[in-house]
Backbone as CSV, one residue per row, in Angstrom:
resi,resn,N_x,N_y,N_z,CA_x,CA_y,CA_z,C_x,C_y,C_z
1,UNK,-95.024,-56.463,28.808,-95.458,-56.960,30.121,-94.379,-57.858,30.727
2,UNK,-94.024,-57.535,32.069,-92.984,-58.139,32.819,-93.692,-59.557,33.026
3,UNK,-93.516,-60.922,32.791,-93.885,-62.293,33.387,-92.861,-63.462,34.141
4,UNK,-91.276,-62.584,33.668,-90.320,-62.995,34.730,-89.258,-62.178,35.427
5,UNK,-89.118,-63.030,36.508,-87.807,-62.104,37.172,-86.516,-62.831,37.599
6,UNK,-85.407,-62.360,36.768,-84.253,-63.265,36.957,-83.336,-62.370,37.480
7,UNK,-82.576,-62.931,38.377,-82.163,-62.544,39.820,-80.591,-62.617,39.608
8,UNK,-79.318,-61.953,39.845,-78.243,-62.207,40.080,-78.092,-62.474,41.604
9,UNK,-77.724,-63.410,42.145,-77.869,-64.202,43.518,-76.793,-63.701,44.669
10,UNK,-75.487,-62.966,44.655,-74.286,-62.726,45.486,-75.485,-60.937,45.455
11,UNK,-75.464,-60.471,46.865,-75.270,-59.351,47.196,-76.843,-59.002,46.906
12,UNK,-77.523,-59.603,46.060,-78.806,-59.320,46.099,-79.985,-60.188,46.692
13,UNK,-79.815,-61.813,46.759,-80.563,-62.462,47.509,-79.916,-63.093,48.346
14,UNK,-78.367,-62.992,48.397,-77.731,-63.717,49.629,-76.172,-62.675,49.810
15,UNK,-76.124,-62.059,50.642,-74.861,-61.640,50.766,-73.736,-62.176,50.669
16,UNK,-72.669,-61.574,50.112,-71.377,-62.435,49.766,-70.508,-61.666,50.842
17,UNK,-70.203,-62.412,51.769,-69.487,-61.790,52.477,-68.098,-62.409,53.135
18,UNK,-67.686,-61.860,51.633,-65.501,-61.894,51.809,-64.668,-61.482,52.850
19,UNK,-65.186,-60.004,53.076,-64.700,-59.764,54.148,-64.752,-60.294,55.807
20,UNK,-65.796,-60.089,55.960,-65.797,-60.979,57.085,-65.531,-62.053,57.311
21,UNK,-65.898,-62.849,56.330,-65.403,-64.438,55.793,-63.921,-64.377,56.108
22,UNK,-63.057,-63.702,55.596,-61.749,-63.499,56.178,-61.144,-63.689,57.405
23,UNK,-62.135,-61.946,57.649,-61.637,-61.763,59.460,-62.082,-62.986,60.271
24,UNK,-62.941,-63.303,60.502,-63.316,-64.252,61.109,-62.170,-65.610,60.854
25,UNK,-61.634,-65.601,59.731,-60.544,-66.782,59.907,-59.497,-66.091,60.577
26,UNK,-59.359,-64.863,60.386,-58.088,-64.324,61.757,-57.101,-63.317,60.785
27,UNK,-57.761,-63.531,59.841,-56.931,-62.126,58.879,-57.146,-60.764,59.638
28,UNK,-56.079,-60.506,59.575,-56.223,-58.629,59.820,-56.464,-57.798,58.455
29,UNK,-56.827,-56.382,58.657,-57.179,-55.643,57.866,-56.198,-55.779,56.365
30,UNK,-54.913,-55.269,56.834,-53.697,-55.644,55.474,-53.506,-56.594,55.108
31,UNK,-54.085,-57.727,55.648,-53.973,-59.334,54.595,-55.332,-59.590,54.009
32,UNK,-56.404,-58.826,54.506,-57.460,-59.427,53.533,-57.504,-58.885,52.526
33,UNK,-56.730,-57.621,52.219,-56.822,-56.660,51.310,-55.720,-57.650,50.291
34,UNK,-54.917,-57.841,50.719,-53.821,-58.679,49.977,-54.492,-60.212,49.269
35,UNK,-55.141,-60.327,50.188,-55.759,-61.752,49.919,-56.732,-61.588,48.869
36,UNK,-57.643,-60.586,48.974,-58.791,-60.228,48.050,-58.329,-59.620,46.315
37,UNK,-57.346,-59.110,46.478,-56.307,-58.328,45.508,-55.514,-59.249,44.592
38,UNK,-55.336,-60.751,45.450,-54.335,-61.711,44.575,-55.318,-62.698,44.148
39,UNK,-56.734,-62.784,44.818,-57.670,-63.696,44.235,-58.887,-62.966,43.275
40,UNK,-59.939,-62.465,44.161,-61.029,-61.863,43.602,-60.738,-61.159,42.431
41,UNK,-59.403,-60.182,42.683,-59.296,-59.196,41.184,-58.410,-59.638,40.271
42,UNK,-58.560,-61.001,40.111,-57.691,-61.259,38.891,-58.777,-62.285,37.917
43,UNK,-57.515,-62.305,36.876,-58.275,-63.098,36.063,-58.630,-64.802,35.995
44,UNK,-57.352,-65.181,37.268,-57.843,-66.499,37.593,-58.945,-66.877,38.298
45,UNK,-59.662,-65.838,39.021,-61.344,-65.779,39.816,-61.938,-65.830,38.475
46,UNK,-61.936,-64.770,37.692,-63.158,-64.796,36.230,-63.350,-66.172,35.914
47,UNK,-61.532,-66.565,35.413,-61.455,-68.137,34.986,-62.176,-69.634,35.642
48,UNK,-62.398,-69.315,36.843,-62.665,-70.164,37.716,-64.203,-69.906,38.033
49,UNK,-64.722,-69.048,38.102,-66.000,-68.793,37.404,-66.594,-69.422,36.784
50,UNK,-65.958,-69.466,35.940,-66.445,-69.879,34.407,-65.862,-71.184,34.633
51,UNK,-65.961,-71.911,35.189,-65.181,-74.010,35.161,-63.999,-73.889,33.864
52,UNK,-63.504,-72.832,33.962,-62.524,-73.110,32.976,-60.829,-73.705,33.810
53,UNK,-61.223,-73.256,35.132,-59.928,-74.040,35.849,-60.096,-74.291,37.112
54,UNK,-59.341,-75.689,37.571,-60.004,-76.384,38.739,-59.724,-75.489,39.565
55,UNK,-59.667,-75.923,41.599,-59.578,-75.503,42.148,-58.306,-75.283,42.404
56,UNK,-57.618,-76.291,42.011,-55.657,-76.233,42.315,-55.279,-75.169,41.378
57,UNK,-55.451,-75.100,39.843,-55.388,-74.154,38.820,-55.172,-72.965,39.726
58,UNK,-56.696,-72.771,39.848,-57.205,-71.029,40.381,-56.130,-70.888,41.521
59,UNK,-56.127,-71.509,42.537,-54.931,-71.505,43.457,-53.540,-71.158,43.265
60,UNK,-52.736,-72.147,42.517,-51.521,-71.523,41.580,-51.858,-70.475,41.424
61,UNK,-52.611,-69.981,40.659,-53.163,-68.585,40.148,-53.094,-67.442,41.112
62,UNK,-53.868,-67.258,42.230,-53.409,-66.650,42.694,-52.130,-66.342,43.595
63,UNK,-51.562,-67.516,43.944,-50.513,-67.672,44.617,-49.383,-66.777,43.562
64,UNK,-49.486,-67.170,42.401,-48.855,-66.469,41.531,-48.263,-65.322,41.409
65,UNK,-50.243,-64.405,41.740,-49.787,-62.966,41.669,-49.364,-62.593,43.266
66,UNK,-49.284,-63.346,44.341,-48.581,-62.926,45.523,-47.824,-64.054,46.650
67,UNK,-46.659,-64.496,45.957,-46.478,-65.549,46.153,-45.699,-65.640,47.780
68,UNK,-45.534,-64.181,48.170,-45.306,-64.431,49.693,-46.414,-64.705,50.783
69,UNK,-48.016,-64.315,49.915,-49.051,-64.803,50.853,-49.757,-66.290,50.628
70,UNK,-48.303,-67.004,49.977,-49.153,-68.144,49.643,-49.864,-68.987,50.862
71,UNK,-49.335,-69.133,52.007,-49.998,-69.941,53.072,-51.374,-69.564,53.461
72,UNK,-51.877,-67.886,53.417,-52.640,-67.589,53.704,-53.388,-67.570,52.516
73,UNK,-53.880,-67.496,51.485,-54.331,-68.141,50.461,-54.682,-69.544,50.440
74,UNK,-53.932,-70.538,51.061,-54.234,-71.735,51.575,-54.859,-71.692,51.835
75,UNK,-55.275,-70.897,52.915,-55.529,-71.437,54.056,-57.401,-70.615,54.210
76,UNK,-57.382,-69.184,53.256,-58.364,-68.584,52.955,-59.387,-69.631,52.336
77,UNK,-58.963,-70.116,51.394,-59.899,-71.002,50.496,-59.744,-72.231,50.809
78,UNK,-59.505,-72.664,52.114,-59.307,-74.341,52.158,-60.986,-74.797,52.350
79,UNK,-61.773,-74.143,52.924,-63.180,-74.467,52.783,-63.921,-72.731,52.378
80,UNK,-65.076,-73.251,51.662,-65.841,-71.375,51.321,-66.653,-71.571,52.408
81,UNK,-67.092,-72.485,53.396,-68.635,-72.205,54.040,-68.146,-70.921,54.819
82,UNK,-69.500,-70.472,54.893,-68.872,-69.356,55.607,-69.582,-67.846,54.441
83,UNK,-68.909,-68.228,53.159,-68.389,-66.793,52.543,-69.755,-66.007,51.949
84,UNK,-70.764,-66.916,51.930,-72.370,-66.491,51.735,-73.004,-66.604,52.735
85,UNK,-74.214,-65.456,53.090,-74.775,-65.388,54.260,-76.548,-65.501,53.650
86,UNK,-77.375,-65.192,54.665,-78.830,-64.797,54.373,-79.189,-63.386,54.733
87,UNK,-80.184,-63.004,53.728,-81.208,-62.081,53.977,-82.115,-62.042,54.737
88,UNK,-82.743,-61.441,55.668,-84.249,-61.763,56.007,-85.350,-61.460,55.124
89,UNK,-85.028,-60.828,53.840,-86.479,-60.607,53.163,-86.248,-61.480,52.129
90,UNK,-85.524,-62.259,51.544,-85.132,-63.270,50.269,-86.622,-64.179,50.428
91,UNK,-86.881,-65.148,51.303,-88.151,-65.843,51.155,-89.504,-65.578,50.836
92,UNK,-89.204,-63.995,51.785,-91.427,-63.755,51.774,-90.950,-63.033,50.342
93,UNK,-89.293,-62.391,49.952,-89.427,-61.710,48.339,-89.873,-62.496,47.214
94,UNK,-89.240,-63.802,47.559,-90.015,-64.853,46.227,-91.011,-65.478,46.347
95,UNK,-91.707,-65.687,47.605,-93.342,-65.766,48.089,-94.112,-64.731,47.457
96,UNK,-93.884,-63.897,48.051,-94.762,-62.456,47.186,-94.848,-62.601,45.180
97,UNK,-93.504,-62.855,44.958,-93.254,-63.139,43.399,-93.970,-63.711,42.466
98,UNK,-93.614,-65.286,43.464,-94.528,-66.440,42.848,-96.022,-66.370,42.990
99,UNK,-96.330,-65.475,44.180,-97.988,-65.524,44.255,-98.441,-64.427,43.083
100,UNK,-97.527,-63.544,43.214,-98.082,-62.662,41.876,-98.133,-62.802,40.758
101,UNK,-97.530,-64.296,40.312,-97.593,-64.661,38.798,-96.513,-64.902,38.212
102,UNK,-95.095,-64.395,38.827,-93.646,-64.171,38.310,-93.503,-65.601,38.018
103,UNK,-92.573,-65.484,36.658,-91.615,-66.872,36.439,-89.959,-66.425,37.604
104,UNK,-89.596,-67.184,38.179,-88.191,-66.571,39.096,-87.453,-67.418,38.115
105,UNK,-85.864,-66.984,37.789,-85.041,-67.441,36.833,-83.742,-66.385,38.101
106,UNK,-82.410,-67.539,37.576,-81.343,-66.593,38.142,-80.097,-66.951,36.972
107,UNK,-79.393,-65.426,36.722,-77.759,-65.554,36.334,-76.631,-65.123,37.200
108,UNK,-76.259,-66.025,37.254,-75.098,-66.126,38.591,-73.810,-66.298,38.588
109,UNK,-72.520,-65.372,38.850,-71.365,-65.802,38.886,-71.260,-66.596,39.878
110,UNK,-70.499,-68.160,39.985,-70.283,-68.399,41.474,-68.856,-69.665,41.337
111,UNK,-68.245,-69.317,41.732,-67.236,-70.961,41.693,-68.090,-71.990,42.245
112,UNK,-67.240,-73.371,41.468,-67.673,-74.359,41.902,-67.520,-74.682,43.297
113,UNK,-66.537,-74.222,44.314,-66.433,-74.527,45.534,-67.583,-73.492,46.227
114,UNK,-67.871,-72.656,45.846,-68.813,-71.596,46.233,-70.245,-72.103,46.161
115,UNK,-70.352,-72.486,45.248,-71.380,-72.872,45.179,-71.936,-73.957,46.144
116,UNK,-70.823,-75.379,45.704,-70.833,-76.818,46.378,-71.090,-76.400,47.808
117,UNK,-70.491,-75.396,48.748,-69.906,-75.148,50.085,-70.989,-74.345,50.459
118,UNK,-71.766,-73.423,49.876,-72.714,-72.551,49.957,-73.791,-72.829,50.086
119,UNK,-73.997,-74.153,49.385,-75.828,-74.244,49.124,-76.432,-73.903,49.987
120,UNK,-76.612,-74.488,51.008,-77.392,-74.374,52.044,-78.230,-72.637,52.324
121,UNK,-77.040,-71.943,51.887,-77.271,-70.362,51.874,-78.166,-69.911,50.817
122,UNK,-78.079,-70.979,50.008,-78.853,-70.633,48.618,-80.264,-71.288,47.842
123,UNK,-79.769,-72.227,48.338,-81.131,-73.501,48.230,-82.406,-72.961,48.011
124,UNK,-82.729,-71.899,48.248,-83.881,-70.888,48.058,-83.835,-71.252,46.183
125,UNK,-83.138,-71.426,45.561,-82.959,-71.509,43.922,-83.229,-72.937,43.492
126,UNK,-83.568,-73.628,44.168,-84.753,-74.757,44.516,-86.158,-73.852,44.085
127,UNK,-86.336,-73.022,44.137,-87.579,-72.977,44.163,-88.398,-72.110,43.009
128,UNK,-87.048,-71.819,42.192,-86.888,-71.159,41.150,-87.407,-72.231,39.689
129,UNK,-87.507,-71.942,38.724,-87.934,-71.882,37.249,-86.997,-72.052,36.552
130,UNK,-85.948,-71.878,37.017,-84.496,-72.170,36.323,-83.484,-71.135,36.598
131,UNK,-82.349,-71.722,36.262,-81.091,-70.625,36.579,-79.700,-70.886,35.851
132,UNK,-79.215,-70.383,35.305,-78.064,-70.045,34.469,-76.608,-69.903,35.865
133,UNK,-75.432,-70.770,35.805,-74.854,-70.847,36.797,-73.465,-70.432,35.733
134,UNK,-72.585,-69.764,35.634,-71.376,-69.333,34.949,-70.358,-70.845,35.141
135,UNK,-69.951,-71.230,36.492,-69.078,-72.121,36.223,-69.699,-73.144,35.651
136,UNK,-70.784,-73.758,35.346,-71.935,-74.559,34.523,-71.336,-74.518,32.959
137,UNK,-71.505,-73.140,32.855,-71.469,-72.838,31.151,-70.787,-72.230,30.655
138,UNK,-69.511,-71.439,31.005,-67.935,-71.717,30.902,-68.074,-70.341,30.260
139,UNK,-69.263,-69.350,30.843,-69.110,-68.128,30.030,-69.631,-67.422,31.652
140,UNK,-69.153,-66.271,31.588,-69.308,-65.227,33.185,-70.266,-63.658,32.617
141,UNK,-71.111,-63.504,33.587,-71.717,-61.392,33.108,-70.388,-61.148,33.166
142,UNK,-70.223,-60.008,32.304,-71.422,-59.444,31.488,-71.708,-60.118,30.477
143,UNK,-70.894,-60.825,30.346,-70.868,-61.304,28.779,-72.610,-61.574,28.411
144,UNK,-72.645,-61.229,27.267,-74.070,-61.131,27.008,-74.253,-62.946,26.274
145,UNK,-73.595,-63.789,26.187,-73.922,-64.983,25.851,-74.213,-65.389,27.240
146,UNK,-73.923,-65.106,28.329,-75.199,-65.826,29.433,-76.357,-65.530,29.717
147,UNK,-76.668,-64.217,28.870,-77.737,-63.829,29.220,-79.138,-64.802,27.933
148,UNK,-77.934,-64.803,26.683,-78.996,-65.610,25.774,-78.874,-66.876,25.778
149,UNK,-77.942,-67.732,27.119,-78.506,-68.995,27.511,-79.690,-69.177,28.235
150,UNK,-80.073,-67.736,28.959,-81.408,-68.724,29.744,-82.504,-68.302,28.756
151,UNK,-82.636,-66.954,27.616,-83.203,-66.976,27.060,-83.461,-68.127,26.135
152,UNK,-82.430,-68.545,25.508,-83.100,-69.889,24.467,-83.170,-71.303,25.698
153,UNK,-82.648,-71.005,26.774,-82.826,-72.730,27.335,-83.986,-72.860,28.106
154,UNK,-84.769,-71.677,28.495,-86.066,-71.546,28.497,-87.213,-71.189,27.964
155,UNK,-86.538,-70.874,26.618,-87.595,-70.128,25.672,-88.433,-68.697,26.781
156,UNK,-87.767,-67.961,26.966,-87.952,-66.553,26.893,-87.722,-65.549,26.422
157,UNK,-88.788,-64.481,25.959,-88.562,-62.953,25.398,-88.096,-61.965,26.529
158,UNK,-86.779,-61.503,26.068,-86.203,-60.737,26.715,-87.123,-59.569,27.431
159,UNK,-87.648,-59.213,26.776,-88.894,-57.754,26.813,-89.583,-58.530,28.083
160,UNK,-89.858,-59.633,28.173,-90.537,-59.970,29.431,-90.008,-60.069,30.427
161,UNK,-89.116,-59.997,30.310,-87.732,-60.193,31.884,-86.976,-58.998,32.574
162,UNK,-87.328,-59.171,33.561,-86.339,-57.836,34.225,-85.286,-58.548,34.896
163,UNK,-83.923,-57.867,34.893,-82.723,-58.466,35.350,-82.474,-57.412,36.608
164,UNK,-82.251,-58.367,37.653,-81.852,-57.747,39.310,-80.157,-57.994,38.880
165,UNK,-79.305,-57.203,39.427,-78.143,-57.036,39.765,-77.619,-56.255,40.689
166,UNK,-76.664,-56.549,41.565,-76.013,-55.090,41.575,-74.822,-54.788,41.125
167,UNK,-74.755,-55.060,39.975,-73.507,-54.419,39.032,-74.050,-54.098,38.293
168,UNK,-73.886,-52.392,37.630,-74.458,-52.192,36.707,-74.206,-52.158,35.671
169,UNK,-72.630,-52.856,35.280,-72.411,-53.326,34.433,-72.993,-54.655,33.124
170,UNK,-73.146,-55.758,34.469,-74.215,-56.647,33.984,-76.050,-56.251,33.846
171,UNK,-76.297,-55.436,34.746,-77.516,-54.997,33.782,-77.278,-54.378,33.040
172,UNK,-76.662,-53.417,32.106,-76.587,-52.508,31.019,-76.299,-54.080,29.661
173,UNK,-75.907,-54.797,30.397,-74.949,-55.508,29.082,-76.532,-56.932,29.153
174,UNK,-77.305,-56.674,30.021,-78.617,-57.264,29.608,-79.318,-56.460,28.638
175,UNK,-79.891,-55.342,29.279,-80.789,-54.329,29.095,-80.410,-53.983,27.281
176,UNK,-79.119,-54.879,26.864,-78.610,-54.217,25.435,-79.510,-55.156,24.374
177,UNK,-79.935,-56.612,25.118,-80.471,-57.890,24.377,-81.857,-57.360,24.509
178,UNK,-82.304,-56.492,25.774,-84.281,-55.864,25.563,-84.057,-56.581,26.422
179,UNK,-83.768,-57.059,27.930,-84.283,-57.133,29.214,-84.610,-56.052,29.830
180,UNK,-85.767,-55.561,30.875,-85.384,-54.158,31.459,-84.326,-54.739,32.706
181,UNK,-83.919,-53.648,33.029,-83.000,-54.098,34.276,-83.132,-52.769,35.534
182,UNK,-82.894,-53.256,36.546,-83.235,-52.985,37.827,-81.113,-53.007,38.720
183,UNK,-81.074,-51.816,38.852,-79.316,-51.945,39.324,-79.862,-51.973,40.962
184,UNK,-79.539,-53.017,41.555,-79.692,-53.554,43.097,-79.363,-52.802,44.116
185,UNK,-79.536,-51.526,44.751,-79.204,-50.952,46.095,-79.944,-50.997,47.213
186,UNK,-80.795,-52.054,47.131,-81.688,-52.335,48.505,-82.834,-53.229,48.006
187,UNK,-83.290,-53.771,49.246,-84.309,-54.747,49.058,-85.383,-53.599,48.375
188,UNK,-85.717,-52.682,48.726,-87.070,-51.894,49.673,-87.372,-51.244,48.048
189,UNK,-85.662,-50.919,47.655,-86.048,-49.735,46.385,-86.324,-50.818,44.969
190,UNK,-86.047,-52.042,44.880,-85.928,-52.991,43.739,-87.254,-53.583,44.068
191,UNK,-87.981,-53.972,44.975,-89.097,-54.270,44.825,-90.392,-53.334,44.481
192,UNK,-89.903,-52.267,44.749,-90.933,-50.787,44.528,-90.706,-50.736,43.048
193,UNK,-89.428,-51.220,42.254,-89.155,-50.725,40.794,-90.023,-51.650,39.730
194,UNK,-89.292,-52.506,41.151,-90.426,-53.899,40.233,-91.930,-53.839,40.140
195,UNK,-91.972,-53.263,41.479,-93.870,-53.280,41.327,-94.584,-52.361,40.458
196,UNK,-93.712,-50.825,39.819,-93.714,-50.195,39.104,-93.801,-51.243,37.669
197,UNK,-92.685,-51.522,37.562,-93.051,-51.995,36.124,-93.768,-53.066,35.766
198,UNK,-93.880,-53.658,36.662,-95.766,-54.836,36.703,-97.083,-53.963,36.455
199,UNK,-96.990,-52.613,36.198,-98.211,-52.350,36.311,-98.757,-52.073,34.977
């Protein structure tokens, strides 16, 4: 029997939105790609994730792997507001939740500036049961040791939890500990999966 639902938070209850986040600072198409390529896909984003390196660190870091876009890299990450947006169904989704009985729990990649700069976008996790934050606990999904921090720091059975994502990487690498998991392609189809397996 399902009695909680723990949520990965970027792209499923709040959009992460890099790209635009970009353009809107005045990047064109070939620098956000550059920009996204020397930050997001490396290993100094994972690192920074995970509070394993400050914000200057991660910076060097990417400047590193493209060191002719260093100004714009500056200048990308000099503040995140902006880089998370809202849903319109995120509130009445965890209204509906909580009235039905759900424990809400979240595991979340997010930097510390992401986070700090974001709340406001997110604050909805206020209203949650608890939540597992990666730069918090110095471990990132898939890795399956974040998944058995919220299990022992809340005392939950995996078998009772369904994991929202949309990577289906990190649900498979739940679903391996006995969470069921739910891979995220719409509000409409993850709440129908869910209501399926409540029954």
């Amino acid at each position: 029997m399902i009695k909680n639902v723990v949520f990965d938070i970027s792209n499923v209850l709040a959009p992460f939105r890099f790209k635009e986040f970009l353009a809107e600072k005045g990047f064109d198409g070939t620098m956000i790609k550059r920009i996204i390529k020397a930050s997001a896909m490396t290993s100094y984003w994972t690192e920074y994730e995970k509070g394993k390196l400050t914000y200057e660190e991660a910076m060097n870091g990417f400047i590193s792997t493209d060191p002719e876009i260093a100004d714009a890299l500056r200048d990308a990450f000099a503040s995140c507001s902006g880089i998370m947006g809202k849903y319109d169904y995120t509130e009445s989704w965890i209204d509906a939740l909580k009235e039905a009985g759900y424990r809400l729990y979240c595991i979340t990649n997010f930097t510390p500036a992401g986070f700090e700069q974001c709340y406001e976008h997110i604050s909805f996790v206020e209203r949650f049961d608890g939540g597992v934050y990666s730069f918090r606990e110095g471990v990132a999904k898939p890795d399956p040791e974040i998944y058995k921090i919220l299990l022992e720091r809340y005392e939950l059975k995996a078998e009772e939890c369904v994991f929202i994502d949309d990577t289906e990487e990190n649900v498979r690498s739940a679903e391996k500990l006995g969470f069921k998991g739910i891979v995220f392609t719409g509000y409409e189809d993850a709440a129908a999966r869910l209501a399926e397996m409540g029954k």
